[in-house]
N, C-alpha and C positions, 0 to 999 in steps of 0.2 A: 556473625558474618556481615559484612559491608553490602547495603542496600543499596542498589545502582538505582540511579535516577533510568528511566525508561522512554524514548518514541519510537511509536507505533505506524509504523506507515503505512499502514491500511487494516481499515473496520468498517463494516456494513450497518454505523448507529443509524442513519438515514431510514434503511431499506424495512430494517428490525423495527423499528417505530412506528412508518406507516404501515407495516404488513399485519401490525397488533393492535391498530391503534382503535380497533372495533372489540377487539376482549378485553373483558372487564379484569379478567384475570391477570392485568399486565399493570407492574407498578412504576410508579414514574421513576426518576431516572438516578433520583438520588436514594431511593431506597434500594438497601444489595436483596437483590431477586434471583432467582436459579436463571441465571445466564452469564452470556461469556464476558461482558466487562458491564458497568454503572459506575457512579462516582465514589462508591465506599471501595470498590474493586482498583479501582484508578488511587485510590489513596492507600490502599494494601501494598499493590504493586508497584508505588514510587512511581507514576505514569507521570512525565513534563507535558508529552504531547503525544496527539493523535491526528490520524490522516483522515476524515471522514466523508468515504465514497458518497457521492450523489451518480446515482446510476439513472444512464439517460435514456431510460426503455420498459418494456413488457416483454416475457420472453416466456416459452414455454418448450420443453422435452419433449421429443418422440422417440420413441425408440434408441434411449441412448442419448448419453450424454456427448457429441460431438456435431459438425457442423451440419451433417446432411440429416438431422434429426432435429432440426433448433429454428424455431420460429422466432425471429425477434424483429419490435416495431419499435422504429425511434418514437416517443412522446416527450417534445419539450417541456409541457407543461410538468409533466411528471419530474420531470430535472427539476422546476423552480417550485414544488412539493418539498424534495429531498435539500434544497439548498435550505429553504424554511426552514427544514427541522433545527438545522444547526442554528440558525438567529435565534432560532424561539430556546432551545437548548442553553445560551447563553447568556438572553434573558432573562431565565426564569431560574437560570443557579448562578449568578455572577460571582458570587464569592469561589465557585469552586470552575467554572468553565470560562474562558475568554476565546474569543475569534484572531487567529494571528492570522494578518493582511500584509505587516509589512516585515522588513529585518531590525525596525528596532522593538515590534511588539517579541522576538524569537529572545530579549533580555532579560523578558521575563521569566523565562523558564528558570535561570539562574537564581531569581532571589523567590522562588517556590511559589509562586502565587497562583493553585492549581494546576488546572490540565489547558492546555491548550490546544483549539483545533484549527485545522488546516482541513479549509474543503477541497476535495480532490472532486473532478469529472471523469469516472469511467468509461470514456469511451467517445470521440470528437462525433459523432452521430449529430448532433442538435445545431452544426455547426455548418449552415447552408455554402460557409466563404469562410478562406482562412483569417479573415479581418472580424467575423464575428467574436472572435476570442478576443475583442477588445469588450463587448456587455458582457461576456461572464470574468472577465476582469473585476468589472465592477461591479457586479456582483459577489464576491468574495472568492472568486477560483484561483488557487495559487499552485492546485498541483495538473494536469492533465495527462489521461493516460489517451494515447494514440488509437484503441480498438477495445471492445471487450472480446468475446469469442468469436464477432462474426469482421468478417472485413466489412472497410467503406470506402471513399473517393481518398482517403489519406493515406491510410496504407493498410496492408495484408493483415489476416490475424493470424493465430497458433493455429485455428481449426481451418483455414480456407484451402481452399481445393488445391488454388495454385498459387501460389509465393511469390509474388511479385512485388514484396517490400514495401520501400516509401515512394509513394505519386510525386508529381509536382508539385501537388497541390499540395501533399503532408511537408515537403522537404518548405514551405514558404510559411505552412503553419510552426513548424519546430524552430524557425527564423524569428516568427512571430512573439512566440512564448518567451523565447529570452529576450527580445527586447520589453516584454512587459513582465518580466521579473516570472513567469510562470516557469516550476519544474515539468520538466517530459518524464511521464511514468513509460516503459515500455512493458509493465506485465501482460499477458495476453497479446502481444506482438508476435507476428512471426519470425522467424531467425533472420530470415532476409532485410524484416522491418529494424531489427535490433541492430543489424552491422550497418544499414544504410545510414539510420541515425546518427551511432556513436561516429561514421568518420564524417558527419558535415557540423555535430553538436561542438560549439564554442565554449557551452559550460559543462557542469556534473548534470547527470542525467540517474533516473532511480529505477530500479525492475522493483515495485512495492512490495509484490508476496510471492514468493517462486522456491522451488526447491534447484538444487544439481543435477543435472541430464545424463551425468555418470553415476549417480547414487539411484536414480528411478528416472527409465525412461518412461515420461512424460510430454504427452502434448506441451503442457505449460508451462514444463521445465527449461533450464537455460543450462546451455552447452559449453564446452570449455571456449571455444575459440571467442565466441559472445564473449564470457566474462574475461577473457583475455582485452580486448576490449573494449570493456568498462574498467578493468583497472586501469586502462592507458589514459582514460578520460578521468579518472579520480570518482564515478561515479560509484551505490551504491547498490548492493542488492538486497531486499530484505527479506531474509530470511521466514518461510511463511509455517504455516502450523494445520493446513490442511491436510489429515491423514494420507490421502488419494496422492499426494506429491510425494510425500515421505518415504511410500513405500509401500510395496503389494499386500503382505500381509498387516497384522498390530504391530503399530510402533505406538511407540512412550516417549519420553524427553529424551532418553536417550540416543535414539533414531534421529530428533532434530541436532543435538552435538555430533553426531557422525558428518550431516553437511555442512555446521558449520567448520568441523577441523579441516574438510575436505577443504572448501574455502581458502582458509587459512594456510595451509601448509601448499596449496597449488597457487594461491592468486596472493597471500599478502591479508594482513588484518584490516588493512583501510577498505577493503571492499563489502565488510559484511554489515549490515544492520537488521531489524527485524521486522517483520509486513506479519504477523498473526495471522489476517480474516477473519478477527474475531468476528460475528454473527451471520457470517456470509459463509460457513460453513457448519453442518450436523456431526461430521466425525474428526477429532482431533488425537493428540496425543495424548495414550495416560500419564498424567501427572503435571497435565498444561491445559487442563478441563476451562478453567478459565483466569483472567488476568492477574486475580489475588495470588498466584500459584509461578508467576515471571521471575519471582528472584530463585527456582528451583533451577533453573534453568544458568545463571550465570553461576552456581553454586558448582551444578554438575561439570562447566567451563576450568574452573578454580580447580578441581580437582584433576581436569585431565592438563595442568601445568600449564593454563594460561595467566597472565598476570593482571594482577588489578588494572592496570591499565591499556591492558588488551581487553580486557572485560569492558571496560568504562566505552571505547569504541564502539564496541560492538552494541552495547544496549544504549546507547544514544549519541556518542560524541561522532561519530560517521556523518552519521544522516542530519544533524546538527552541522555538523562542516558546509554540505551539502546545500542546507538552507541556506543558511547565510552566505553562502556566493550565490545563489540563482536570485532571491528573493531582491528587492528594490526596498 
C-alpha cells in the first residue's frame, strides 16, 4: 500500500518533555520509547510536519473535567520553557527536526528532509495586548489558538458559562495574526467564538484537534453549521484521536473513519486534516496507540472507496494548502 506523507496539527511534545524531564526513565527523543510519537515513530509514519503546542499555563481538575472545576494560571514564563523545548529539539537532532518559520522553509517538506515543527500557542492568555503577538512572532509562533478550556479578554472558550464569542479585542488580535503570517487555531473555542471568526477571518483558519458534534456530543466538538463555515473559508479541521471526542464507549480506528466520512460526505474533502494530541491525551483509539500505527488509518480510508488522492488531502495536502496561504 502507498505511504502517505503525514501533518499533524497538534501534539503536546513540549508539555511531555517538561513534565518527565525529572524521570530518569524517559529517553531522549530520538530513541522509539513506549510513547505516542518520537523521531523513529515520525519516520514509521511518514510524519512531514507537526504542530507543537506550547501551552501557556498551570492548570489543575476538580471535581471533573469542565470549567466550574478548573483552576488555571496564566505563567508566561512557562510558555518561553515550552517554546525552548522546540529550539533545543532542533538543535540537538538537526538531521531529522527543523523549525518551519516561514513559507519557503514548508519546501522542504517536499524534498523529505525530516519532520518539521510549527510551534503553535494554546491559548492567547500570555498576551497582555493584541500587538504582543508581534514577540511571539519572533519568537517562533506561527500557529495561535484563541483559548484553551477557559475564556479571556479575546474570546469565549467551549467550557465558559456564557458565550459571548470574539471581544474586540480578539476580533483586532485575528486582524493581527494574519497580517504577521500567524494561523488562527479555533479548537477549544466556543461555537459563538468559531462563527465570529470565520465571518471577519480573510484567510484559512484551523480547528487543530476536534471530533463531529453529530457523531459525539461534545464540549469540544464542532457542529455542522461551524463547519459549514469553515468550508466557506477553505479552512481545515483536524481531525483529532482523543477517545472522550470519539465516542462514549471503545472506539478503534474505525470510530475515527466514521468522522472523517461524515466530514466528507456533508462538508467536502478539502476540509478534513488530522490534529492527533498525540501526548496531550491517556486514552486513544485501538489500533492508533501511537504515530508508527497513521498509515492504518488512511488504509482503512482506501477501503471505504476513497481515492488516493482524497487520501493524500486528508493526511497532509489540506493543512498544507493551508500553510502556505496564511504563512509569510
Amino acid at each position: 500500500m502507498k505511504t502517505f506523507p503525514v501533518i499533524d496539527l497538534h501534539e503536546d511534545i513540549s508539555a511531555y518533555i517538561l513534565e518527565s524531564r525529572h524521570e530518569k526513565i524517559v529517553k531522549p527523543f530520538n530513541i522509539d520509547s513506549q510513547r505516542h510519537v518520537d523521531i523513529p515513530k515520525y519516520s514509521k509514519g511518514n510524519v512531514v510536519l507537526v504542530v507543537g503546542a506550547a501551552f501557556p499555563g498551570e492548570y489543575k481538575y476538580i471535581g471533573g473535567e469542565n470549567v466550574r472545576g478548573t483552576i488555571f494560571r496564566c505563567a508566561p514564563q512557562r510558555v518561553m520553557d515550552h517554546i525552548a523545548v522546540y529550539y533545543r529539539l532542533v538543535k540537538e537532532f538537526p538531521e531529522s527536526l527543523y523549525l518551519i518559520e516561514h513559507r519557503d522553509d514548508l519546501l522542504k517538506l517536499e524534498r523529505n528532509n525530516g519532520t518539521g515543527i510549527i510551534i503553535g500557542l494554546e491559548g492567547a492568555y500570555p498576551l497582555d495586548d493584541p500587538w504582543d503577538i508581534e514577540l511571539y512572532y519572533k519568537l517562533g509562533v506561527r500557529l495561535l489558538g484563541l483559548t484553551w478550556n477557559v475564556e479571556n479578554r479575546y474570546a469565549a472558550s467551549c467550557l465558559s458559562k456564557r458565550d459571548y464569542g470574539l471581544t474586540g479585542s480578539g476580533e483586532e488580535l485575528v486582524d493581527l495574526a494574519e497580517i504577521y503570517g500567524i494561523v488562527i487555531d479555533l479548537a477549544h473555542s466556543s461555537r459563538r467564538t468559531m462563527l465570529d471568526v470565520l465571518s471577519i477571518a480573510n484567510k484559512p483558519v484551523v480547528i487543530s484537534h476536534a471530533c463531529v458534534r453529530k457523531l459525539r456530543d461534545h464540549p469540544r466538538n464542532v457542529d455542522d453549521e461551524v463547519l459549514e463555515e469553515l468550508k466557506k473559508n477553505h479552512g481545515v479541521i483536524g481531525v483529532t484521536f482523543v477517545a472522550d471526542f470519539l465516542g462514549k464507549k471503545s472506539v478503534n480506528v474505525d470510530t475515527v473513519v466514521d468522522h472523517i466520512m461524515y466530514l466528507y460526505e456533508n462538508f467536502g474533502i478539502d476540509i478534513i486534516a488530522i490534529g492527533t494530541d498525540y501526548l496531550g491525551t491517556t486514552r486513544l483509539p485501538e489500533g492508533l496507540e501511537d504515530m508508527s500505527k497513521i498509515q492504518t488509518l488512511f488504509k482503512k480510508l482506501i477501503e471505504k472507496g476513497l481515492s488516493i488522492e482524497d487520501v493524500e488531502k486528508i493526511a497532509w495536502k489540506n493543512a498544507y494548502r493551508v500553510l502556505l496561504e496564511v504563512l509569510r
